[in-house]
Every structure is written in C-alpha cells, then in structure tokens.
BALOBA-1460 file (C-alpha; in Angstrom, 3 decimals):
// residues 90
<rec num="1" residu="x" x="19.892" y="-6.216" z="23.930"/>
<rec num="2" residu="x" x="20.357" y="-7.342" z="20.271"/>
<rec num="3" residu="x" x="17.634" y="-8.850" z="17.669"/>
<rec num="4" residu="x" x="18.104" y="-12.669" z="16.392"/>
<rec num="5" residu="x" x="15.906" y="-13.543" z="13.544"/>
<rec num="6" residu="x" x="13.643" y="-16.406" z="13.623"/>
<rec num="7" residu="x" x="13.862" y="-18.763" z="10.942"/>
<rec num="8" residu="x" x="15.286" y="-18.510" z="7.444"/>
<rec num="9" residu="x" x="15.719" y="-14.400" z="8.148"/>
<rec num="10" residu="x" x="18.480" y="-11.531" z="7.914"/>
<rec num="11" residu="x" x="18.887" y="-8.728" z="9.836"/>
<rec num="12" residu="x" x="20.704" y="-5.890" z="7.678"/>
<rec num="13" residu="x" x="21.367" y="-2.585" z="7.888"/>
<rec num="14" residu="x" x="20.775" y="-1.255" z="4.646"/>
<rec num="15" residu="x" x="23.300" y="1.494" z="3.125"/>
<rec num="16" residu="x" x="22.634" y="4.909" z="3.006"/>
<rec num="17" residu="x" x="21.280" y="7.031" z="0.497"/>
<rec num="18" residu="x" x="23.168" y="9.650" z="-1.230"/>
<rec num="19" residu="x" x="21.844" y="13.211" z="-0.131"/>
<rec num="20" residu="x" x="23.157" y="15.187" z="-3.316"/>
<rec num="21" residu="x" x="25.284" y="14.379" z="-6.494"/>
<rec num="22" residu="x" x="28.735" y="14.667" z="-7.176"/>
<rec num="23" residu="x" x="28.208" y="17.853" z="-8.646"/>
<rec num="24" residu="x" x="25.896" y="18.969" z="-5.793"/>
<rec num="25" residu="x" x="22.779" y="18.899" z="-6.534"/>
<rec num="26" residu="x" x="19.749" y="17.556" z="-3.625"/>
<rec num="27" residu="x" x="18.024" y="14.682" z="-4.296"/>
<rec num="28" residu="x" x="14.477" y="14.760" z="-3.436"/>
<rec num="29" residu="x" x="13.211" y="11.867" z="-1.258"/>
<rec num="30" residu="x" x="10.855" y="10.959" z="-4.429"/>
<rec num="31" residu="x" x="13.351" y="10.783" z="-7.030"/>
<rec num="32" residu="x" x="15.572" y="8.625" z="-4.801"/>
<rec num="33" residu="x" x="16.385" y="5.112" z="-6.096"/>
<rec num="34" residu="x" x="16.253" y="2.905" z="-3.046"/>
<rec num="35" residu="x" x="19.960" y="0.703" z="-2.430"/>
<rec num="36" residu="x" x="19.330" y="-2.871" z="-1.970"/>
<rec num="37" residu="x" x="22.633" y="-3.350" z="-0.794"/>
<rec num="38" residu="x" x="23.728" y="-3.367" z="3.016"/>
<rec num="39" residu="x" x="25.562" y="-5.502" z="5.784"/>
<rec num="40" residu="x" x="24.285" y="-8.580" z="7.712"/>
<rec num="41" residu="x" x="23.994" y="-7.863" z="11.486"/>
<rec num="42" residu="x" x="22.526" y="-11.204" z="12.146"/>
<rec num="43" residu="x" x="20.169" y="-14.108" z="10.779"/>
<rec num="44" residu="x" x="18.545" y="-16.933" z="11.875"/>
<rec num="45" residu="x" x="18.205" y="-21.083" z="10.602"/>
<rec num="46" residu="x" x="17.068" y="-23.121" z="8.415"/>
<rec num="47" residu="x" x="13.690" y="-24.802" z="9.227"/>
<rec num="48" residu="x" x="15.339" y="-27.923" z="10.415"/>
<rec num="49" residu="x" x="17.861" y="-25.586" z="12.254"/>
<rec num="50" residu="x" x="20.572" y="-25.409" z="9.929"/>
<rec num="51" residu="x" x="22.755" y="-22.170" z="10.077"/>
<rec num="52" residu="x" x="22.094" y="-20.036" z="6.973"/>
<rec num="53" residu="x" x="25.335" y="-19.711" z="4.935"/>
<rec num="54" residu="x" x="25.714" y="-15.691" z="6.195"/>
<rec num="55" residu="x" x="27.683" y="-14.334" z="9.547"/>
<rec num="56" residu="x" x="27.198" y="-10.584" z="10.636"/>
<rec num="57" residu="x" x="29.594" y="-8.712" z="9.071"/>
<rec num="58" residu="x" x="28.805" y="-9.945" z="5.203"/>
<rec num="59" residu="x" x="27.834" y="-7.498" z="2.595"/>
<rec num="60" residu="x" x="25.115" y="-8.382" z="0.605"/>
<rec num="61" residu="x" x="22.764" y="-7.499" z="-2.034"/>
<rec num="62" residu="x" x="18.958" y="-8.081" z="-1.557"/>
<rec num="63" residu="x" x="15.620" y="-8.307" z="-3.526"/>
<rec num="64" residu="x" x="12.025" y="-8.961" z="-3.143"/>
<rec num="65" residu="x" x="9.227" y="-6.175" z="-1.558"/>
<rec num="66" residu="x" x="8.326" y="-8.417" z="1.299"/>
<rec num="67" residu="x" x="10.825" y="-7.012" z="3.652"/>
<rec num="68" residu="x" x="10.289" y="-5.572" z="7.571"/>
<rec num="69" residu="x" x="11.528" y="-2.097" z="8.562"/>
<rec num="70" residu="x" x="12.790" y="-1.999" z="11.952"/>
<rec num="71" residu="x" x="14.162" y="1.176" z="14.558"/>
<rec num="72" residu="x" x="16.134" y="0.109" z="16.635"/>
<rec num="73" residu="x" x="18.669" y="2.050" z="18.872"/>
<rec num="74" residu="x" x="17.982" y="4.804" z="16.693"/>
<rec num="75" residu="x" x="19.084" y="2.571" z="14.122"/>
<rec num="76" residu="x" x="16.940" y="1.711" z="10.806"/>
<rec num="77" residu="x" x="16.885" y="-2.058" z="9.927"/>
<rec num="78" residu="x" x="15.549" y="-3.808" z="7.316"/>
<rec num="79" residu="x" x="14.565" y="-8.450" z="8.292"/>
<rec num="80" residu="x" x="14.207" y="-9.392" z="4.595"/>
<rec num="81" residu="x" x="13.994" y="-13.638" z="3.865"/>
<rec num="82" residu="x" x="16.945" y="-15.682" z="3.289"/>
<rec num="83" residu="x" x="15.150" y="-16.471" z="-0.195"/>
<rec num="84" residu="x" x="15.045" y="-12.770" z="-1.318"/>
<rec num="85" residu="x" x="19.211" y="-12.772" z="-0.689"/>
<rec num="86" residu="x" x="20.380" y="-12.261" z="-4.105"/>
<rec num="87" residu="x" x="24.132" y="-12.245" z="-3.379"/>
<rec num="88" residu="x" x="27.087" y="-11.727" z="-1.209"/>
<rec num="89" residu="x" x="30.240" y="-9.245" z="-1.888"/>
<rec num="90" residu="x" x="33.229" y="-8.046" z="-0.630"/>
C-alpha cells in the first residue's frame, strides 16, 4: 500500500532532528528548531492534471504552517502544498 497525493500536494518525509550537539549536549523537545527540509516520496497534479515538476526521490526545502502530519508504517510524514515548496537541492 503506498499514499498518492491528490492535487497540487507532496508527500515528504521530513529529516530528522538532531538529539544532542556536537559537543554532547540533549536538546530538549522545546528548544528544538523544527527542519523544513526532507525528501519527496510522492505528489500529486496540477488542477488540470499536469504533473508537478517533483519525482520521489528529490530533496527539498519547504515553508508555510498549513501542512498534514501523517504515520504511516511507523513512518512520520508530513503532505504540505505544492505552493508552500520553497526549493529543490541536491
């Protein structure tokens, strides 16, 4: 079973967070500055059924609050709009 977006959406697994710093200290969960970076597992189309100009496998960096958390296979997953796609890396 996998998960297709509908419409002008991205499926991405976001990157994790570090744990502790180089020098080893912990991070608390609260003082943790949240990565909007991650890799594109699938999207969907355009309105008019265009592909969107991403494949799974790109990295890419992401903005905007309006995004979907998803579990799936154990997995965390974040659906965030095609709009709210800020760039793409290697």
């Amino acid at each position: 079973m996998s998960i297709t977006p509908i419409g002008p959406r991205v499926l991405i697994k976001p990157y994790k967070q570090e744990e502790k710093t180089k020098g080893g200290i912990y991070i608390p969960e609260s003082a943790k500055e949240k990565k909007k970076q991650g890799d594109v597992i699938s999207v969907g189309t355009f309105e008019d059924g265009k592909p969107l100009p991403l494949k799974a496998g790109d990295k890419v960096i992401y903005g905007g609050y309006s995004q979907e958390e998803v579990e799936f296979d154990k997995e965390d997953y974040i659906i965030v709009e095609f709009k709210n796609i800020v760039a793409k890396f290697d």
